[in-house]
C-alpha distance (Angstrom), angle and dihedral (degrees) to the residues before:
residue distance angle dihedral
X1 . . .
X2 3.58 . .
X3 3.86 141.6 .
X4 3.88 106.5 -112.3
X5 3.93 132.0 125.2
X6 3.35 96.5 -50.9
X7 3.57 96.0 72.3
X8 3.63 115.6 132.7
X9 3.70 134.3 -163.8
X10 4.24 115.2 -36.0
X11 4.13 79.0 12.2
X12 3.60 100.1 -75.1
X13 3.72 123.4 147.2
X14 3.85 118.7 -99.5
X15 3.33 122.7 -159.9
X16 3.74 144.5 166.3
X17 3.69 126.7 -146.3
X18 3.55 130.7 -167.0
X19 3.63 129.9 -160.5
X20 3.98 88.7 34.9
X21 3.73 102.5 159.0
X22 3.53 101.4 80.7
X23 3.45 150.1 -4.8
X24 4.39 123.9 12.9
X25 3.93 83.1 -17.1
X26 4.13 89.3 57.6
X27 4.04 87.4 40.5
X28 3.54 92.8 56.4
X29 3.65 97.5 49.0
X30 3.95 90.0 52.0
X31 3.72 91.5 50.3
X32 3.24 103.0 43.4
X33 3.82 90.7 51.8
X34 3.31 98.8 47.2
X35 3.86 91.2 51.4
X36 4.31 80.8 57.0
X37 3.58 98.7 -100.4
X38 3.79 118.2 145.9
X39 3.37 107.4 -126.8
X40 4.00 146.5 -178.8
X41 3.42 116.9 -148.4
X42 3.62 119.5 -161.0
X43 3.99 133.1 -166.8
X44 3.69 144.7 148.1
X45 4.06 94.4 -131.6
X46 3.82 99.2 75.9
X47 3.56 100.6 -176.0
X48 4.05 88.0 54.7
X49 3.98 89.8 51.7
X50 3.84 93.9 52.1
X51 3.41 88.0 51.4
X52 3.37 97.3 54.6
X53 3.32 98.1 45.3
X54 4.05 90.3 53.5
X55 3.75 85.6 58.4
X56 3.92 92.4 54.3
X57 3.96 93.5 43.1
X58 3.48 90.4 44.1
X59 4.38 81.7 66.2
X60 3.24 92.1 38.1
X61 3.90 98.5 -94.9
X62 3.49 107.4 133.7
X63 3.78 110.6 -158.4
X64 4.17 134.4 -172.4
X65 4.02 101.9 -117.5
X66 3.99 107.6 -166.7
X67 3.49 121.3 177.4
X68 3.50 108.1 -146.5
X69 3.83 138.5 156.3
């Protein structure tokens, strides 16, 4: 990743992905995060969110799970 305008605080990418429950939009979050982005992932299925977000924490990738609709 590069530096650019989404550049968040210390210079780390921020991003927010919608759709993050499943499929590219799940992909994305767990790339992104592992590449040390900060990153809010947002998705209707809540259960599917937390569980993602678990995973990441559980490696030490923090990650924003909203619930939304």
């Amino acid at each position: 990743m590069t530096a650019g305008a989404d550049d968040g605080p210390g210079g780390a990418l921020v991003a927010l992905v919608t759709g993050a429950s499943s499929g590219i939009g799940q992909a994305t979050v767990r790339r992104l995060a592992r590449r040390g982005a900060l990153v809010a992932a947002v998705a209707r299925r809540e259960d599917r969110l937390a569980d993602l977000a678990a995973e990441l924490e559980a490696e030490n990738r923090p990650v924003l799970a909203v619930p939304a609709d």
